[in-house]
DRENGUTI-93488 format. One record per atom (N, C-alpha, C, O, CB): x, y negated, z negated. Coordinates in steps of 0.05 Angstrom, whole numbers, padded with zeros to 5 digits, always signed. Glycine has a CB too. Layout:
residues N
XYZ
...
END
This chain:
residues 161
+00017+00024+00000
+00000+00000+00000
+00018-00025+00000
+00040-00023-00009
-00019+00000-00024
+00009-00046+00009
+00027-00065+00009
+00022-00089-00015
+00002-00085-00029
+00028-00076+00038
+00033-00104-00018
+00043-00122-00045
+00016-00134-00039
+00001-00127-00056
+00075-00145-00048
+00005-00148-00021
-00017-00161-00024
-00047-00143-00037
-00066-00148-00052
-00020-00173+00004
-00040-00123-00022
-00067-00110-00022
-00064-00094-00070
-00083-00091-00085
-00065-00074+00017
-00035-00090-00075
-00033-00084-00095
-00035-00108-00112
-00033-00103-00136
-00014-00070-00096
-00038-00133-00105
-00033-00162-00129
-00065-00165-00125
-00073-00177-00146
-00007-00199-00116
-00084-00160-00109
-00112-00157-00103
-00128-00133-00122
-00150-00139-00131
-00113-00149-00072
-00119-00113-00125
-00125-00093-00141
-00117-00104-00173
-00133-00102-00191
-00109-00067-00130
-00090-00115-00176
-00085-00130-00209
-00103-00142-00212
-00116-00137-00232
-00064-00149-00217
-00111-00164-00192
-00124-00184-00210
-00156-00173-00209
-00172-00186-00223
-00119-00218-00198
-00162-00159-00199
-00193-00139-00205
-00188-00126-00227
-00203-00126-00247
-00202-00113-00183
-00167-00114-00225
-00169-00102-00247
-00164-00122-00281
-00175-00113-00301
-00148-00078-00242
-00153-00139-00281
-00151-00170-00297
-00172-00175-00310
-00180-00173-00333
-00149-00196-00281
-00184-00185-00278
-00215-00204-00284
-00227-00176-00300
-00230-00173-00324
-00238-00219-00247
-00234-00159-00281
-00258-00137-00299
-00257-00133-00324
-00276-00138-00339
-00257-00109-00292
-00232-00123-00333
-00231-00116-00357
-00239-00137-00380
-00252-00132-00401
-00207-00109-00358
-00227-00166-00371
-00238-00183-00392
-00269-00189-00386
-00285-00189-00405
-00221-00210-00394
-00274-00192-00369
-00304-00192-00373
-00317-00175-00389
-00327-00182-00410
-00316-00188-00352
-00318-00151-00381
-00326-00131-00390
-00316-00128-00432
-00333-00122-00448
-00311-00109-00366
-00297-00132-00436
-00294-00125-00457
-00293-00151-00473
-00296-00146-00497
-00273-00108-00457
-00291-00178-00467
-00283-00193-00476
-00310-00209-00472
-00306-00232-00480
-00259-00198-00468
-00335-00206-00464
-00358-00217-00464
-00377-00195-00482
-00399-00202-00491
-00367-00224-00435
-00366-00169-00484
-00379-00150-00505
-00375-00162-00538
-00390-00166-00557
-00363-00119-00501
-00341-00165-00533
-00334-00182-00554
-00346-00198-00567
-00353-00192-00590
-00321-00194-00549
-00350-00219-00557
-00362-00249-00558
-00393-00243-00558
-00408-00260-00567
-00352-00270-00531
-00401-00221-00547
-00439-00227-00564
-00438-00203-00589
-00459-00200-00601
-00476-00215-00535
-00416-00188-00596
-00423-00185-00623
-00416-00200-00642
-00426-00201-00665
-00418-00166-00632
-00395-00215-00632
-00371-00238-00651
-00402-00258-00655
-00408-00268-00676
-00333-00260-00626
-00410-00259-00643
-00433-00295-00636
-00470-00283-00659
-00488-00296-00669
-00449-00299-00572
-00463-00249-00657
-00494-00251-00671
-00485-00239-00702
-00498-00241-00723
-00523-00226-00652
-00462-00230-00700
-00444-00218-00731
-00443-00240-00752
-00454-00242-00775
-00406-00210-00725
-00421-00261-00732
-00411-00284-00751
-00426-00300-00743
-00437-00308-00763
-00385-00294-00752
-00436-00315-00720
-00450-00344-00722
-00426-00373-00732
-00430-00394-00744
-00479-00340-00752
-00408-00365-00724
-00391-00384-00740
-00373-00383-00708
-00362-00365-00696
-00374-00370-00777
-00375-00409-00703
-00362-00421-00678
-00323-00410-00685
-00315-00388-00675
-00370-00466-00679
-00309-00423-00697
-00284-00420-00698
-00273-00402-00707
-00249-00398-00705
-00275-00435-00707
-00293-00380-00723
-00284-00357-00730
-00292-00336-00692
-00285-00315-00680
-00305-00347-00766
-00304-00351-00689
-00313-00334-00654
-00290-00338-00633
-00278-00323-00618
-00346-00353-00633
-00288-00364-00640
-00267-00377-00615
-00236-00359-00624
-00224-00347-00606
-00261-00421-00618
-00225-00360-00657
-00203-00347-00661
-00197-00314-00655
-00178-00301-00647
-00200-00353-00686
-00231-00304-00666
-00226-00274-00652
-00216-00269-00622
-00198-00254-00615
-00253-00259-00652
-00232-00286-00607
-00230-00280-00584
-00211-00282-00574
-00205-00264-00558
-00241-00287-00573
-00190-00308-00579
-00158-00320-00571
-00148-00291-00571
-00145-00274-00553
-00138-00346-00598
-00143-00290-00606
-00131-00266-00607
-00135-00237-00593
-00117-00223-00583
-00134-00264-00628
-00159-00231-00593
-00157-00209-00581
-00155-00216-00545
-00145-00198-00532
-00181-00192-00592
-00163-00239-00533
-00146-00245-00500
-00121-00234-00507
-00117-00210-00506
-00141-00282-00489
-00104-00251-00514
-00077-00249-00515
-00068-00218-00522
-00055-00204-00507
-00067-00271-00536
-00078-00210-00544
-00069-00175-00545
-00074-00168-00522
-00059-00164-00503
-00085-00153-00566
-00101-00165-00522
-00116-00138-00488
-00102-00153-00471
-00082-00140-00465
-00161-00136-00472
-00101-00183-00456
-00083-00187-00434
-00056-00169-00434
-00050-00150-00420
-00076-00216-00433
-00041-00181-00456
-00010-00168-00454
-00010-00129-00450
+00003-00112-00436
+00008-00178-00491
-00029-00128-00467
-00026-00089-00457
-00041-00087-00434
-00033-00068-00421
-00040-00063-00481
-00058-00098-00426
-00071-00096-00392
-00045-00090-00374
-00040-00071-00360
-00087-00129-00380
-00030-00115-00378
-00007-00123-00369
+00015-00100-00366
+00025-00090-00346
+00001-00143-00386
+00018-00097-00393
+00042-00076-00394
+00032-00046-00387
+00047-00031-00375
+00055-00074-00425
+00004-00038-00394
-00005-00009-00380
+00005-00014-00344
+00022+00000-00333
-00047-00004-00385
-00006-00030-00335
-00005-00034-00309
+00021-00027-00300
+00027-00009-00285
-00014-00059-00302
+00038-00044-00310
+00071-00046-00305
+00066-00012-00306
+00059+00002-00287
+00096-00065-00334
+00071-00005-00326
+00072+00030-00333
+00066+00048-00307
+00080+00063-00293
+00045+00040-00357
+00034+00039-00308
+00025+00058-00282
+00032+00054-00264
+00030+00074-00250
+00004+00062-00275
+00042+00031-00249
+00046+00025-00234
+00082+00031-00231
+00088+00040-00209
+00031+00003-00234
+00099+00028-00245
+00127+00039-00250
+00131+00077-00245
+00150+00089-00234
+00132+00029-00286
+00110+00086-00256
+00109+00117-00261
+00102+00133-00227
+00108+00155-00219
+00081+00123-00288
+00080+00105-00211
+00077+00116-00178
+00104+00106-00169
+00106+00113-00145
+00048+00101-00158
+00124+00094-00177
+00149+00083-00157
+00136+00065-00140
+00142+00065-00116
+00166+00107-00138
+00115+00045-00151
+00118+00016-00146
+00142-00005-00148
+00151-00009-00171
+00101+00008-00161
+00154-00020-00125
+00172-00043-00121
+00162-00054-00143
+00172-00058-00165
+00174-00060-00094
+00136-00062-00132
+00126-00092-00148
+00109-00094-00171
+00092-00111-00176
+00110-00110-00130
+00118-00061-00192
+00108-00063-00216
+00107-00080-00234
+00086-00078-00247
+00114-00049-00224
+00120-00095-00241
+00133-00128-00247
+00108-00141-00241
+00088-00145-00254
+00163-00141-00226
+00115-00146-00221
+00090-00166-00204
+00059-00157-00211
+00042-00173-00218
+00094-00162-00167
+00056-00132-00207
+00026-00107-00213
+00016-00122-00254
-00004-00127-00267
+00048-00051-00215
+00039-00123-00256
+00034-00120-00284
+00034-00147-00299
+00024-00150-00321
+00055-00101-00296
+00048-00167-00282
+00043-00199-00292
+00016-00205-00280
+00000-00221-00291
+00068-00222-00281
+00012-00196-00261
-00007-00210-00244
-00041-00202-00264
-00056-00220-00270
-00004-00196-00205
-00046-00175-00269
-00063-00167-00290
-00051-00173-00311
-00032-00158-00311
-00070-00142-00291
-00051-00183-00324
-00041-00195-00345
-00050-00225-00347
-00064-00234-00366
-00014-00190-00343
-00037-00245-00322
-00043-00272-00320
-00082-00269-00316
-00095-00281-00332
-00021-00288-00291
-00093-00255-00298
-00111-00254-00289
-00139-00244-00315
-00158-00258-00321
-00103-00238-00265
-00133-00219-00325
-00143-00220-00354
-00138-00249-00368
-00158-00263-00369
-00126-00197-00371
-00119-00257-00377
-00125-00285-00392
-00137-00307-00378
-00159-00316-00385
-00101-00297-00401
-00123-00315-00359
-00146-00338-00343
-00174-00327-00349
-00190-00341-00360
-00142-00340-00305
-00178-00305-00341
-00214-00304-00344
-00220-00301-00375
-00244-00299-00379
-00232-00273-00325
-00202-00300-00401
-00217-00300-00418
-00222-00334-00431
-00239-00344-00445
-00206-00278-00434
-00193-00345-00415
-00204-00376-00421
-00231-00387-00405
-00246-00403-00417
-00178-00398-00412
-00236-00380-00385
-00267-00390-00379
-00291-00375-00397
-00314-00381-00405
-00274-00385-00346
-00280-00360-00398
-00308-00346-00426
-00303-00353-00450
-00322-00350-00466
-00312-00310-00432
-00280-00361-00460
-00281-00370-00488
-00286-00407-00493
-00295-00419-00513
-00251-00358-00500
-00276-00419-00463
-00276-00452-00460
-00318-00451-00474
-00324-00468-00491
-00266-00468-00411
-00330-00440-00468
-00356-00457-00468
-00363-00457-00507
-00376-00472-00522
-00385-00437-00444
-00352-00439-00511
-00350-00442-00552
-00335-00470-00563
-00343-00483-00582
-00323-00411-00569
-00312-00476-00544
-00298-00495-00554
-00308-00523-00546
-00304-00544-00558
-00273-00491-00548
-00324-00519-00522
-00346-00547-00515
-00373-00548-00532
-00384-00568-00541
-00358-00545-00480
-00379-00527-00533
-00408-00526-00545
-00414-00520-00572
-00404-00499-00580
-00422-00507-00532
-00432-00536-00590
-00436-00525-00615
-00448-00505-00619
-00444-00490-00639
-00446-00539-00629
-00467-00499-00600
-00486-00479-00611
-00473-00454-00601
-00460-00454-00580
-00519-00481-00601
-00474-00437-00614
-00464-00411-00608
-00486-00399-00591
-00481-00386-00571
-00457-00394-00633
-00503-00401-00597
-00525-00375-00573
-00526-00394-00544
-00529-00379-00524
-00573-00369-00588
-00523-00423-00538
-00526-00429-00517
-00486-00417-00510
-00478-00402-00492
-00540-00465-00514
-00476-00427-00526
-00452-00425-00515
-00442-00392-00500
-00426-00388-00481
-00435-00436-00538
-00452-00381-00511
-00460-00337-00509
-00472-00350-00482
-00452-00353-00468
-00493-00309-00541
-00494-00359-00468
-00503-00360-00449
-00493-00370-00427
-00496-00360-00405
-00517-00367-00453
-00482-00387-00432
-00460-00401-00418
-00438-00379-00413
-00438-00367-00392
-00448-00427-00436
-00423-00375-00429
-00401-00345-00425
-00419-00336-00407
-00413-00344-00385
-00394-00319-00455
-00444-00319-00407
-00452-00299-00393
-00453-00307-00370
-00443-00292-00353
-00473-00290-00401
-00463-00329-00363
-00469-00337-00344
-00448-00348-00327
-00454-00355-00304
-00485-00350-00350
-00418-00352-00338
-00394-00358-00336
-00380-00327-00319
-00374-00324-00295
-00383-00369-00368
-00379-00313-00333
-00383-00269-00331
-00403-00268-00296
-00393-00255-00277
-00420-00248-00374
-00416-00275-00294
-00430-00273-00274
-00425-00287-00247
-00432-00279-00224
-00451-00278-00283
-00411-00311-00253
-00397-00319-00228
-00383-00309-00217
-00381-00301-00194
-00386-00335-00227
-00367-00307-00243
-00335-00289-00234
-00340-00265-00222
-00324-00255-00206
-00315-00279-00260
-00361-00254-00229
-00367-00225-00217
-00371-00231-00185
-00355-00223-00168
-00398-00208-00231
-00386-00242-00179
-00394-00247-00163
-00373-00262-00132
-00379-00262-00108
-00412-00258-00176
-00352-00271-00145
-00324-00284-00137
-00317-00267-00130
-00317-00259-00107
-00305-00297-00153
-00310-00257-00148
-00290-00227-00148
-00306-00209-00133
-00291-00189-00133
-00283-00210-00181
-00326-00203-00120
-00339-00179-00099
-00342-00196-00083
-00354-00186-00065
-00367-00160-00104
-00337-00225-00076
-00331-00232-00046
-00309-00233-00034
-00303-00238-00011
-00336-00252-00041
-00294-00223-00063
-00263-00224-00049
-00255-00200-00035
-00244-00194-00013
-00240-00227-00071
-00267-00186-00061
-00264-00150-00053
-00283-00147-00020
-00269-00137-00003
-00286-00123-00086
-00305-00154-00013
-00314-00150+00006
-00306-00167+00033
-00316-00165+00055
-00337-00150-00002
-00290-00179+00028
-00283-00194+00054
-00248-00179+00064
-00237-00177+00086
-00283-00234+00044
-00241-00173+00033
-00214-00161+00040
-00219-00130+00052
-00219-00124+00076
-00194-00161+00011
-00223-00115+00035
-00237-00088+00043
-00269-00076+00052
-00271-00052+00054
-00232-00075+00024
-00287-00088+00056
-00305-00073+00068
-00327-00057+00046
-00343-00038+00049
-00288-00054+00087
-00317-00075+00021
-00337-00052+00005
-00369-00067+00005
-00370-00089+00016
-00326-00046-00034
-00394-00054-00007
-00413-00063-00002
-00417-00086-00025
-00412-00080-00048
-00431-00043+00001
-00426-00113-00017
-00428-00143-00047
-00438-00132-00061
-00430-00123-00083
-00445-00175-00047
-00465-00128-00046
-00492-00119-00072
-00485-00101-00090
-00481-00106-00113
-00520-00106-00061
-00484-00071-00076
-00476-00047-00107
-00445-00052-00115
-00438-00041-00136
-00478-00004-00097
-00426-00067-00101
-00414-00073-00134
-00419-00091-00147
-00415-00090-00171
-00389-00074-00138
-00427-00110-00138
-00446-00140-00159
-00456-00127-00177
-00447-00128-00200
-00476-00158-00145
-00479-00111-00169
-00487-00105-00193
-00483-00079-00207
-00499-00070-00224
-00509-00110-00191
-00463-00067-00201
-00444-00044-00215
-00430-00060-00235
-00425-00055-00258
-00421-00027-00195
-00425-00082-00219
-00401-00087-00252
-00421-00109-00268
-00412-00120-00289
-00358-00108-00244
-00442-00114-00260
-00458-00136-00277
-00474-00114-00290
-00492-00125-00303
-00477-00162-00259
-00475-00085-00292
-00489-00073-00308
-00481-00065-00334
-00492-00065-00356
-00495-00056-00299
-00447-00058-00320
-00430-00051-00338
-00424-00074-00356
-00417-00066-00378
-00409-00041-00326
-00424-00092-00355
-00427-00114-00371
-00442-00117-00385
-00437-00119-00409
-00428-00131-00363
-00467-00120-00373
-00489-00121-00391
-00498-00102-00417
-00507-00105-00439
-00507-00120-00374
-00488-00076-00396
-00490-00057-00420
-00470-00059-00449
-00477-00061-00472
-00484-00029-00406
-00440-00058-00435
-00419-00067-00454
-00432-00082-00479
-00436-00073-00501
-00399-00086-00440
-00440-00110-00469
-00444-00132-00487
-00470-00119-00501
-00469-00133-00521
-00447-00162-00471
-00491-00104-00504
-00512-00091-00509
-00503-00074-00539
-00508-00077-00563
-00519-00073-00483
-00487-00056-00525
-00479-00041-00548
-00460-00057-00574
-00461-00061-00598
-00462-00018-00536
-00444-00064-00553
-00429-00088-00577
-00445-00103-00593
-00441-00107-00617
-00413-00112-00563
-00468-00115-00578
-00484-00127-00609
-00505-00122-00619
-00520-00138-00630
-00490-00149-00611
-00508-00088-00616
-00518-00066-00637
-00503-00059-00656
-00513-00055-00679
-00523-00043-00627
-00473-00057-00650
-00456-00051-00661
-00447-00070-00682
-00441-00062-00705
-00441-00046-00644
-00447-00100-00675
-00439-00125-00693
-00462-00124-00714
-00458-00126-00738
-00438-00158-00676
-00490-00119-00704
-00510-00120-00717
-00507-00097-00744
-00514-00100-00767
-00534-00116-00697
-00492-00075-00730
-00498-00050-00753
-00487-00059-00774
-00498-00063-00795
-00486-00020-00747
-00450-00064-00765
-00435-00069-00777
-00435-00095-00801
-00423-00100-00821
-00421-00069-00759
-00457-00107-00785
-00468-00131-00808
-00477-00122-00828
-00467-00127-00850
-00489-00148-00800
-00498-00105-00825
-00524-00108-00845
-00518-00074-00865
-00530-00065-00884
-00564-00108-00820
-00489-00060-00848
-00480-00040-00857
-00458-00049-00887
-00459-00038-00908
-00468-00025-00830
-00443-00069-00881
-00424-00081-00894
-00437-00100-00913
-00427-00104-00935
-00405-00094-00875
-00457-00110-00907
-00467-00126-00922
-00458-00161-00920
-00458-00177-00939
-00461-00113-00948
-00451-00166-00889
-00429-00189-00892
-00454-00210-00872
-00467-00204-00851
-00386-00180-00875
-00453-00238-00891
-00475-00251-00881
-00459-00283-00884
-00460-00299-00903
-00506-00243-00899
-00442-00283-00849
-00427-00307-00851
-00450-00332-00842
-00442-00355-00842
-00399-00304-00831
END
C-alpha cells in the first residue's frame, strides 16, 4: 500500500476511535458528575493517554507488517485521535451547561463522521450511507452504554457530585 493510502487509514483510524470512545466518555462523565471542569479534566486526560497508545499500538502494528512509514502510521493516529478529541471536548470549555454542551459534542461526533466517509468514499469507493451510519451507530451505541454505566456506577457508589 502506499504512504498516502496508509496516512488515510491512520487518520480513520484517529478520528474513529476518539469519537467513538471519547464521546462515550463524555456522556457518562456529563450525567455521573454534572460538574463542567471535573468533565473537561477527565477528558484532557484520558485524550492524551488513548491518543498516545492509539499512536504507539499503530507504530507496533504497523512496525510488526514491515511498514517504512510506521513512524509516520503511528504519529499521524495519534495527532488525528487528539485533534478530534479537542473539537469534542472545546464545546464544555465554551459552554456552561453541560447537557447542551454533550449536544454540541454529539453533534460535533456527527460531522466528523460524516467528513471522514466523504473522504473514505471519494478516495476508495466505499458506500457514504452504510458507513455513515455504521459508525454513527456505533457511537451512539458506545455513548448509550457508557451512560448506563456512569448512571450504575453513580447510584451503585453512592457518589452525588
Amino acid at each position: 500500500m502506499t504512504r498516502r493510502y496508509k496516512s488515510a487509514a491512520a487518520i480513520v483510524l484517529g478520528m474513529h476511535d476518539a469519537i467513538v470512545s471519547l464521546t462515550g466518555m463524555i456522556a457518562g462523565l456529563t450525567f455521573a458528575l454534572a460538574d463542567k471542569k471535573l468533565i473537561i479534566l477527565s477528558a484532557v486526560i484520558a485524550s492524551v493517554s488513548a491518543g498516545l497508545s492509539m499512536g504507539a499500538s499503530c507504530y507496533l502494528a504497523e512496525k510488526t507488517n514491515d511498514n517504512p512509514y510506521a513512524v509516520h502510521a503511528g504519529f499521524t493516529t495519534s495527532a488525528a485521535y487528539m485533534g478530534t478529541c479537542i473539537f469534542l471536548i472545546l464545546p464544555f470549555c465554551i459552554l456552561n451547561n453541560t447537557r447542551i454542551a454533550l449536544m454540541v459534542s454529539f453533534a460535533v461526533a456527527v460531522a466528523v463522521i460524516f467528513i471522514c466517509n466523504l473522504c473514505i468514499r471519494n478516495s476508495h469507493h466505499h458506500s457514504f450511507w452504510r458507513h455513515t451510519i455504521e459508525m454513527l451507530t456505533v457511537c451512539i451505541s458506545v455513548s448509550i452504554v457508557s451512560f448506563i454505566i456512569g448512571e450504575f456506577a453513580k447510584h451503585s457508589l453512592g457518589i452525588n457530585v
